[in-house]
N, C-alpha and C positions, 0 to 999 in steps of 0.2 A: 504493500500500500504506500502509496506519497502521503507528504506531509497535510496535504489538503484535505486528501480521500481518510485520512486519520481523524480530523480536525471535523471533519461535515458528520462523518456517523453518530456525531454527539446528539444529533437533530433527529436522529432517525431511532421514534419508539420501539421498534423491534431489538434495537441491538439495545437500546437501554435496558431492556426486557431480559435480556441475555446475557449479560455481566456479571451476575451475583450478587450483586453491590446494593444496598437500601438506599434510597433517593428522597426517602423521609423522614431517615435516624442517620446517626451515626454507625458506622462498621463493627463489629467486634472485630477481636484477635485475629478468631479466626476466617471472616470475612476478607480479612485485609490481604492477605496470605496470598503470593501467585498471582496479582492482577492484573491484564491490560491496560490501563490506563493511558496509555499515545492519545497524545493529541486532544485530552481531556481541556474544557473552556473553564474558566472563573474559578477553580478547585476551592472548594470552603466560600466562594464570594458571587456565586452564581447560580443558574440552574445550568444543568442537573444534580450537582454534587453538591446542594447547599450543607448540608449538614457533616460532609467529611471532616473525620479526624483521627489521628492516627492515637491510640494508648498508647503501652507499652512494648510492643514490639511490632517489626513489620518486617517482611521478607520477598523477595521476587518482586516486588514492585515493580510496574514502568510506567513513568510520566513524563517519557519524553515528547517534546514537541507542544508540550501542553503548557497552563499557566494558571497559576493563582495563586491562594496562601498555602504553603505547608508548614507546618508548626509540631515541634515532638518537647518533650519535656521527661527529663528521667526515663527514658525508652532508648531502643535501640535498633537502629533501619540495618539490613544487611542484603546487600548482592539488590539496590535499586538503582533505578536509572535515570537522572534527570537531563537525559542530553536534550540542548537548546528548548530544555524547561525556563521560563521566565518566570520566577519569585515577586510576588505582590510584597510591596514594603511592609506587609502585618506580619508577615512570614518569622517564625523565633523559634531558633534552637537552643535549647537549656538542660545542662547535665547531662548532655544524650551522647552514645555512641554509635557511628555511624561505620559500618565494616566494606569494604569493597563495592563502596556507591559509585557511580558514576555522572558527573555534575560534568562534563565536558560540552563546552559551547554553552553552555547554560549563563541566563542572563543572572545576577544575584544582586538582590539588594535586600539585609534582613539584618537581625540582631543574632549574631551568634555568639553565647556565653558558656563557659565549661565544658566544653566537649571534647570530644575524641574523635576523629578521625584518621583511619589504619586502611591502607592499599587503596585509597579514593584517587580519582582522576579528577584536577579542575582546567585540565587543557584547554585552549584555546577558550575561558569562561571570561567572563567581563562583570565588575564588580565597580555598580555603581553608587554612592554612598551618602548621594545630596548634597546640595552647594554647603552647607558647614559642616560634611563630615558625621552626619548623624546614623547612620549605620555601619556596621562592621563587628568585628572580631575579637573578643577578651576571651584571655585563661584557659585559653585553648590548646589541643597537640595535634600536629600531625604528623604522622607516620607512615615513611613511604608513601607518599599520596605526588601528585606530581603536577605542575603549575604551569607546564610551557606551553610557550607564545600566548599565555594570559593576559589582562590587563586590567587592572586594578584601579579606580578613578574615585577620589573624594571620599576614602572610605577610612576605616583606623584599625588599627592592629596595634593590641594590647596586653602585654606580657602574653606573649603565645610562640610556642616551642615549635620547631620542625626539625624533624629527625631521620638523616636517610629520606630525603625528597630529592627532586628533582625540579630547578627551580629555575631551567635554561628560558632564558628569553621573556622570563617573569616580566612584567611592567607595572608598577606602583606608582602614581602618581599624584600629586597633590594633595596625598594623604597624610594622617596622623600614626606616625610609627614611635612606640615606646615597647621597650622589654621583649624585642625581637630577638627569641635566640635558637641558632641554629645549628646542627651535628648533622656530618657528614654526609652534605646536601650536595648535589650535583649542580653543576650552574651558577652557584650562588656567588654574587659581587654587591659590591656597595652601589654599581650604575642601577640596578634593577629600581630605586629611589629615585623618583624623579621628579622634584619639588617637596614643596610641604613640610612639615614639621616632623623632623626624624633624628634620632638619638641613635648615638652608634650603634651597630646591631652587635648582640653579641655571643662570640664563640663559644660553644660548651664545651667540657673536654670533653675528644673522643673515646667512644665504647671502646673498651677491654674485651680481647681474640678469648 
C-alpha cells in the first residue's frame, strides 16, 4: 500500500470494523498488542481513535505515516514503529522504556522526561521544539539508538546520557544543550551544535572489556 492508500482506509467503515481496536474506549493491554496502525489520522485528537491510549505496555505496534498525540507514562513500547509519524505537541513521554522502536523520519515535537531508550533508530527524524525552546528532552539514556543525518531545531536536551550511539551527521541547532554526556558514540563532534545555548558536552569514561 502507499502512503495515501494507508492514510484514506481510515475513512472506510469496513476496515475500521476490522482492526480490533475500540473506537469508543480506550484499548486494553491486550488490545494494543500487534496492531496496524499506518497511516492512522489525529491518534488520541481525532476521529477514529479519539479515545486511544497506550497503559502499560505495548508491542508490535505500527504508526507509521500517521499523526497525533502518543503519550506512555511508567510503560514500556517494544519493536514499534513510528517512521515519518508526526507527534502532536500534547504528545509526553514519562518514566517509560522504549526497546527497539523505530522513530526514523519521524516529525517530533513532545516532552520527553526519564526515559530509556535501547536499539531505537531516530535517522533522518526532525525535532522541532518552538520558537523559545519549549519542548525536548531531560534525564534521559540512550543506548545504541542512532541519530544520522537528523536535525534537531529549537529544542533542549537536559542532562541526558548516550551511550554506544551513532550520532554521524546529527544537526542541533539553536537549541538549549546542558548535561550532554556521551560514551563511545560514533560521529560525535562538538560541530553537530549549531547555535544556541550549549555547555560543553561531556565525556564519560569508557566501559571496561
Amino acid at each position: 500500500m502507499t502512503k495515501t492508500q494507508l492514510r484514506k482506509r481510515w475513512k472506510n467503515s469496513a476496515f475500521l470494523a476490522s482492526i480490533g481496536i475500540p473506537t469508543d474506549r480506550a484499548p486494553s493491554e491486550q488490545e494494543l498488542q500487534n496492531l496496524d496502525l499506518r497511516g492512522v489520522p489525529k491518534l488520541s485528537n481525532g476521529d477514529p481513535l479519539w479515545h486511544f491510549r497506550v497503559g502499560k505496555s505495548a508491542l508490535n505496534l505500527d504508526f507509521s505515516y500517521g499523526d497525533g498525540v502518543f503519550s506512555i507514562y511508567d510503560g514500556k513500547v517494544t519493536s514499534t514503529k513510528f517512521v515519518e509519524f508526526k507527534f502532536d505537541r500534547a504528545s509526553y513521554f514519562r518514566n517509560s522504556v522504549f526497546v527497539s522502536c523505530d522513530f526514523e523520519r519521524s516529525q517530533l515535537r513532545m516532552l520527553v522526561d526519564g526515559c530509556i531508550f535501547e536499539n531505537c533508530s531516530f535517522e533522518l527524524s526532525a525535532f522541532v521544539g518552538g520558537p523559545f525552546c519549549e519542548y525536548g528532552i531531560r534525564r534521559s539514556i540512550f543506548r545504541k539508538c542512532t541519530f544520522r543525518s537528523s536535525r534537531w531545531d529549537k529544542t533542549y536536551i537536559r542532562a541526558c546520557q548516550f551511550v554506544d550511539c551513532d550520532l554521524t551527521r546529527w544537526q542541533i541547532i539553536d537549541s538549549i544543550v546542558a548535561g550532554f554526556k556521551h560514551q563511545q558514540c560514533v560521529g560525535f563532534d562538538v560541530s553537530i551544535f549549531i547555535g544556541g545555548d550549549v555547555r560543553p558536552p561531556i565525556e564519560l569514561p569508557s566501559l571496561q572489556p
